[in-house]
Structure formats: structure tokens, C-alpha cells
C-alpha positions in Angstrom: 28.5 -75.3 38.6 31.1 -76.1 36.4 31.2 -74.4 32.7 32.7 -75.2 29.3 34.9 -72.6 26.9 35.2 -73.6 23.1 39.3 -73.1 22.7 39.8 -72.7 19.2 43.3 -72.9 17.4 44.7 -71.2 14.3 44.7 -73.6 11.9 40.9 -74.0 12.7 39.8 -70.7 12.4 41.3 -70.0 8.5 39.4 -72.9 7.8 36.3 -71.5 9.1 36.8 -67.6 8.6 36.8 -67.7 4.2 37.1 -64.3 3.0 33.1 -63.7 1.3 32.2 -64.4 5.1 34.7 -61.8 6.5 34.1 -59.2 3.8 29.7 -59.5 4.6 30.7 -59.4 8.3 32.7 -56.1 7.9 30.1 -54.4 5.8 27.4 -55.0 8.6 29.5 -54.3 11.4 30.3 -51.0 9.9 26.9 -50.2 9.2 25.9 -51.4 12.6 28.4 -48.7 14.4 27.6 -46.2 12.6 23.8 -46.4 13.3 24.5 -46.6 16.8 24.0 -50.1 17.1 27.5 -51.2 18.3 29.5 -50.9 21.0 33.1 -49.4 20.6 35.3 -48.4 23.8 38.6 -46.7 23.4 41.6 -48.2 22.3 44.1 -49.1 25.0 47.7 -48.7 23.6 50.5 -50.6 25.2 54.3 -49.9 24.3 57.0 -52.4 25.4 60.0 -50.0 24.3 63.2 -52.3 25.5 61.8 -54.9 22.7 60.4 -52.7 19.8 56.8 -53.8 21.4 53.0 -52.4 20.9 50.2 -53.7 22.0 46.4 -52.7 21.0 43.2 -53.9 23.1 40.0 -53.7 21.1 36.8 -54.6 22.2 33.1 -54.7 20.6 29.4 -55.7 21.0 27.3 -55.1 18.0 23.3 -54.9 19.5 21.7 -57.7 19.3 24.1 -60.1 19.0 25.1 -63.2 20.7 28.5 -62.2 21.6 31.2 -59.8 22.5 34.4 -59.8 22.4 37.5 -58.4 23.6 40.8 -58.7 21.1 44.3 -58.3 22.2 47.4 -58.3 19.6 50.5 -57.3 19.5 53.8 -56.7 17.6 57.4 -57.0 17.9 59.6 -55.9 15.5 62.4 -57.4 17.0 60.8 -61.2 17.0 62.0 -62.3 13.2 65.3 -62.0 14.3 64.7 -64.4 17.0 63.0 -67.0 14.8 59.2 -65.9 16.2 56.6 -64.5 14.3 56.9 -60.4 14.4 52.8 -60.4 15.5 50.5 -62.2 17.8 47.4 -62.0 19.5 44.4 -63.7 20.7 40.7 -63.2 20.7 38.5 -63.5 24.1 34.6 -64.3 23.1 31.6 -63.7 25.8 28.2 -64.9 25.6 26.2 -61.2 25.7 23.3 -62.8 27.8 25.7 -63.7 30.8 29.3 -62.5 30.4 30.5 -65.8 30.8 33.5 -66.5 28.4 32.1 -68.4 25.4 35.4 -69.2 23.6 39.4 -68.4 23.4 40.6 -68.0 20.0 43.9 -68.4 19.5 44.8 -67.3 16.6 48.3 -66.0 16.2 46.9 -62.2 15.1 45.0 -64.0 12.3 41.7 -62.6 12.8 43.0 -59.3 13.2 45.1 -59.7 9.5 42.1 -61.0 7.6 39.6 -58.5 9.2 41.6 -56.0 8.6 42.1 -56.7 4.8 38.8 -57.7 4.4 37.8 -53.7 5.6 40.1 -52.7 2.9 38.2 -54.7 0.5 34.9 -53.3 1.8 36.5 -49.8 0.8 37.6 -50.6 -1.8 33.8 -51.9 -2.9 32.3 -49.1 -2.2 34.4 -46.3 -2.8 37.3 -47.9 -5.8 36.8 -47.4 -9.6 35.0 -50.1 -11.1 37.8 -50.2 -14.1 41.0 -50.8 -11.5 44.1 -50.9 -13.7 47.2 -50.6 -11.2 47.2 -51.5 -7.5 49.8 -50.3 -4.9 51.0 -51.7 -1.9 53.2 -49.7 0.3 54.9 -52.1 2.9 56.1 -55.8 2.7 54.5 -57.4 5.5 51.1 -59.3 6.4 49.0 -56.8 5.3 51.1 -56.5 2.0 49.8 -60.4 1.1 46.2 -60.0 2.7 45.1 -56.6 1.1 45.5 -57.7 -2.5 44.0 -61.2 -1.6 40.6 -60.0 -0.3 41.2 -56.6 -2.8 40.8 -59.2 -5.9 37.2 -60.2 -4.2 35.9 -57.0 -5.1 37.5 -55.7 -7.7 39.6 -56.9 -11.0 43.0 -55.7 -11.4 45.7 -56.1 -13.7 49.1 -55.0 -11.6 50.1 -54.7 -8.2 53.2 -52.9 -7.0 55.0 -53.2 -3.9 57.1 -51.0 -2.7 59.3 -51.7 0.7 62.1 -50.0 2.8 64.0 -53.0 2.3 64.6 -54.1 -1.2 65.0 -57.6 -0.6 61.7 -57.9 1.4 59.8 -56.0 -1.5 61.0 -58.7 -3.5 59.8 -61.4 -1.1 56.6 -60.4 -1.1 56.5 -60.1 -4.6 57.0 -63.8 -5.1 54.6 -64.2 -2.1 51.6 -62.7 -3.8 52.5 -64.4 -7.3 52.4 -67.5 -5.8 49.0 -67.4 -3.9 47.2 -67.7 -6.2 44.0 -65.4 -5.5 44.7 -62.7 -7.2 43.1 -61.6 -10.6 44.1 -64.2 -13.6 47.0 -62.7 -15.4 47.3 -60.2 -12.9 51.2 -58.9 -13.1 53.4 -58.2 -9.7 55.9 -56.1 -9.7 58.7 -54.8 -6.8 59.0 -50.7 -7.5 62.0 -48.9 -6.6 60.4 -45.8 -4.6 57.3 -45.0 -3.0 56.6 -42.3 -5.7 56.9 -45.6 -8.8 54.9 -47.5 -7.0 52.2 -44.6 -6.5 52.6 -42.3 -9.7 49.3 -43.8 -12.0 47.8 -46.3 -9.6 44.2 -47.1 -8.8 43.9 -48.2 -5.8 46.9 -47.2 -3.3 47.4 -49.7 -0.2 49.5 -48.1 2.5 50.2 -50.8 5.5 53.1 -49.5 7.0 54.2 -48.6 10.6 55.8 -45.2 9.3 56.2 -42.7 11.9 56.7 -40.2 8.7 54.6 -39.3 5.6 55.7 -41.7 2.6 52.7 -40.9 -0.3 52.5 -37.0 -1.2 49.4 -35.5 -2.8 51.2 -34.4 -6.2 51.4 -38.5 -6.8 47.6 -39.5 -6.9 45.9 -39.5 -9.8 42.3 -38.3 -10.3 40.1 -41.4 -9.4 42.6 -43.0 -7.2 41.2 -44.7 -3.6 43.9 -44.3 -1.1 42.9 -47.2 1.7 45.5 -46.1 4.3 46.3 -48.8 6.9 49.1 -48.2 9.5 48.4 -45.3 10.7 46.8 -47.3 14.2 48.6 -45.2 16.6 48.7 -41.2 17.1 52.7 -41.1 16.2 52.2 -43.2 13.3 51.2 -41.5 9.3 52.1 -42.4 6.4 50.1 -40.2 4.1 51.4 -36.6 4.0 48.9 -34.2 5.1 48.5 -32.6 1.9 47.0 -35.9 0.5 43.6 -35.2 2.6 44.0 -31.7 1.3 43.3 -32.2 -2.2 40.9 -35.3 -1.9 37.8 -34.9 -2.8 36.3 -37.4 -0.3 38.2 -38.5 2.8 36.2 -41.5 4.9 36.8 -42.9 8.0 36.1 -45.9 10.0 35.6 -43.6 13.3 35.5 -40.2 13.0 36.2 -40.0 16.9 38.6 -42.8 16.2 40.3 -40.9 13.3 40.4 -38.0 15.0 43.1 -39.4 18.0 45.3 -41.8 15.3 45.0 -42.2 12.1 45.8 -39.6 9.1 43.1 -37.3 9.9 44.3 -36.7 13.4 47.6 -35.7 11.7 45.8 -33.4 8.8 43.9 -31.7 11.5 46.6 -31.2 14.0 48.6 -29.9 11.2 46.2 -27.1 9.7 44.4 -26.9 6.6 42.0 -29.3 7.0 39.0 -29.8 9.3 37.2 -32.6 10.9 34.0 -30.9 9.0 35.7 -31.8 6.0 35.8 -35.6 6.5 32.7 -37.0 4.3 31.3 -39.9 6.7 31.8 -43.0 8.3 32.7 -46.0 6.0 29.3 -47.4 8.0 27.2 -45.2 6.7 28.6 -45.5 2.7 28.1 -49.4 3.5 23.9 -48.9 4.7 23.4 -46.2 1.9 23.4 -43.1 4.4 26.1 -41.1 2.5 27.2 -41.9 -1.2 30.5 -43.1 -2.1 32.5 -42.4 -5.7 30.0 -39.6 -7.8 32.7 -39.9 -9.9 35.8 -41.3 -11.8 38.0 -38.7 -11.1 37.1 -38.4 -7.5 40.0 -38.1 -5.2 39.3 -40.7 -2.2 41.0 -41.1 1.1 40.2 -44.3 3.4 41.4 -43.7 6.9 40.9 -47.2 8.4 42.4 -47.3 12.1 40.8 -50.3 13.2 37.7 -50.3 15.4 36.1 -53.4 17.8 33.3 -54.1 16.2 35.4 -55.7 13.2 36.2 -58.4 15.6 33.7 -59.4 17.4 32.0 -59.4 14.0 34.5 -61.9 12.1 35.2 -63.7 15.7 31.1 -64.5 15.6 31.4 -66.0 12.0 34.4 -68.5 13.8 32.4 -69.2 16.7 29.1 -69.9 15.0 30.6 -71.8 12.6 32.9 -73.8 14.8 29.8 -74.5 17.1 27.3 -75.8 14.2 30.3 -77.7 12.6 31.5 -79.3 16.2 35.1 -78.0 15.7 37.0 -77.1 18.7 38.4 -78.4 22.3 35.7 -77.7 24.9 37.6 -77.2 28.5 35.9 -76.8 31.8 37.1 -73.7 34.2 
């Protein structure tokens, strides 16, 4: 009995994955995990040391739904120096009636980039000032273009600042996100000269950086900041000093088991000083109305988004049902 796979290329899926769509599919998928009705294994983390390489394999099944899915990406810092792309990936889709492969998404890491902003902007939503003034980016690659894209979805905002190890690649994507065009009208976008310019006075702070060391200290947030911390996807990585969880008032996280083995509050709590009994609640259960978010505008509130599964089979079903009811795609036999 032969049987048909929907292969679906990059271009293709940007055109079907807008960000509204990604943004509704986050907020139900965390809502969905944290009422138990998701599946989330454990991260497998794969390191490639000779080239600078990590990979992370992420899989998900939200109850109920047609699919699961099972994402693999990667990154290599030393690829832009060899003319290729320093990230990659691919997502495999299974029908969850038969576990026969429904689709290969080849997507180049997209799906993980725009998921993974479009979380921010669901944090952002829920948990960010409504009056956002100043926005800070901390890094100067995918993430750095992406955040503030999906960011101005949610919220208005009259300045972003990015701050980068590299001058030159600040600078870059400075022109990058003045040139996109999604952000806010009149919105102002500026390259900062430290990490403690960029942070000093800002809003909303966007860390997406693959720091092994702490960049943002807690005696630069101001009351009513949202810090939506990013990198921090492996247990070596951190960005935010511990301190920073310290003195929030609120810290969320995607997975509190998650966030307990990577992430910024596996660092706090190795560190002393602060306890997993101190994080407020899942992001999940802020979205379904479990747990408030901000009480207030001078709230302190840290965002510990590792990345979890669920986030891609959820944006991966908008492509596939979208792709199907359209009739875009190669169907192959295996």
C-alpha cells in the first residue's frame, strides 16, 4: 500500500504561517500544556564541538489534535563564514490517528524563528505594560529581527535598542529592523554601545543571545520592565544575572520542569537565593486565566522562555492545514 507525504518548502510555509496565526497558535498551545493537555518529552541536546555545533530535538502532541510533530534544528556558528546560513532545521509532521508521516517541512529553522518570537509576543501580551515606551534587544541575530516584528503585534512602541558583541553587526541589524517595515509607525531604532544603554530605562528587555555568561544585572531594570529572556536553551547558557530573578516581582516560565534543567531559573536556583517555589506559574496558565499576569505598573517581570514542543507542532499544524485546504505543496510517495 503505497502512501503520500506533503513536502513543504520554505518559501511556502512564510506564506502560510502570518504572524496573528502564530501568535493564537502559541497562546493555545501554552494553555493546552499547562492543563495537561499536551504532550512534551525531554529535550535531546546534541553538541558538534569540532564545528561550533548544537543541535535541539523537540517534539509535541497537543490532545486532541490531528498531528504531532517532531522538530529538529540546529546551529553553527561557524557556517557564515563559509557562505551558509548559521541555523537550520526541519520539521517532521505525523498524522496522530496512525503515526504515519503526514508532511516534511523544510524550512531552514523558520518555524522555529517565528514561533519562537511569536512566544515572546504572547509574553509580552500578557504580562508587558500597556504604555511601552523603550524596547531592548540584546543580540544581533534572527531573533533580534523577529522579536520586535511579532513584539509590534501586541504592543506599541516608540524605540528599540540593540545592543551586540560586535559593533558592526548591532549596526546591521539596526538597518535591518528600520527597513522591515513592521514595526510601530515612527518607531525610532537605535545601535547602544553597552548592554547596560541598551537596558538602563527600557520597557520591555529582549535578551536572544547564546551567552554562556550573565549580560543584564538587576540594578538596570526599571520598575514595570518585562524581561522576555530567550537564549538561555541549554543548561551552560544565561544571560540574565541571577540577581535579576531575585528582585522580580513575578518570574514565569514556559516549563517549570523545563526551566528548572536550562534556562535562567535553573541558574538562579543552582546559584542560591532563589527557589523554584518562587517562580509564579506557567506562561500557559497566565494565557487560560489560571494565574494573573502584571497587578501592576511597577511590577518587576521575568519571562524564562526555553522553548518547549508543543510550540511546534502547534505553528507546524497552522502550515499543514493551511497548505492542505489551499493545495500547496509536493505530494511524494514512500
Amino acid at each position: 500500500m503505497s502512501r503520500r507525504v506533503l513536502i513543504l518548502r520554505e518559501p511556502e510555509i512564510r506564506e502560510l504561517l502570518d504572524p496573528d496565526a502564530c501568535i493564537d497558535a502559541m497562546e493555545r498551545a501554552f494553555a493546552a500544556y499547562s492543563s495537561g493537555q499536551a504532550e512534551l518529552p525531554s529535550v535531546i541536546h546534541l553538541d558538534v564541538p569540532e564545528n561550533s555545533g548544537e543541535i535541539h530535538i523537540k517534539a509535541g502532541y497537543l490532545h486532541g489534535g490531528p498531528y504531532y510533530a517532531v522538530k529538529m534544528v540546529s546551529g553553527f556558528l561557524n557556517n557564515p563564514a563559509r557562505g551558509l546560513p548559521a541555523n537550520d532545521g526541519m520539521v517532521v509532521v505525523f498524522d496522530a490517528k496512525t503515526g504515519a508521516p503526514a508532511a516534511f517541512l523544510l524550512d531552514n529553522g523558520f518555524i522555529t524563528d517565528f514561533r519562537t518570537a511569536a512566544a515572546g509576543a504572547v509574553a509580552a501580551k500578557h504580562l508587558a505594560r500597556l504604555d511601552v515606551g523603550t524596547v531592548a534587544v540584546i543580540g544581533t541575530g534572527g531573533q533580534a529581527r523577529f522579536q520586535p516584528e511579532l513584539l509590534a503585534r501586541v504592543r506599541s512602541f516608540r524605540e528599540v535598542r540593540v545592543w551586540g558583541r560586535e559593533p558592526a553587526k548591532a549596526r546591521a541589524c539596526m538597518v535591518d529592523l528600520k527597513s522591515r517595515g513592521p514595526l510601530p509607525s515612527g518607531c525610532g531604532v537605535v545601535a547602544s554601545g553597552s548592554v547596560r544603554e541598551a537596558v538602563e530605562g527600557a520597557d520591555v528587555v529582549i535578551t536572544v543571545t547564546a551567552s554562556r555568561e550573565p549580560l543584564v544585572r538587576a540594578g538596570w531594570l526599571r520598575p514595570g520592565v518585562t524581561v522576555i529572556a530567550v537564549g538561555s536553551d541549554g543548561p551552560d547558557k544565561q544571560e540574565l544575572d541571577a540577581n535579576c530573578l531575585v528582585r522580580a516581582d513575578k518570574v514565569v516560565a514556559d516549563s517549570i520542569p523545563q526551566c528548572l534543567r536550562l534556562g535562567e531559573i535553573h541558574h538562579a536556583v543552582e546559584r542560591g537565593g532563589f527557589t523554584k517555589e518562587r517562580v509564579h506559574g506557567e506562561l500557559g496558565e497566565i494565557t487560560s486565566g489560571r494565574k494573573i499576569g502584571r497587578a501592576s505598573d511597577d511590577e518587576i517581570i521575568i519571562v524564562d522562555l526555553t522553548g518547549v514542543g508543543v510550540q511546534d507542532v502547534a505553528a507546524a499544524a497552522v502550515v499543514l492545514e493551511r497548505a492542505v485546504t489551499a493545495g500547496r505543496g509536493e505530494r511524494v510517495e514512500i
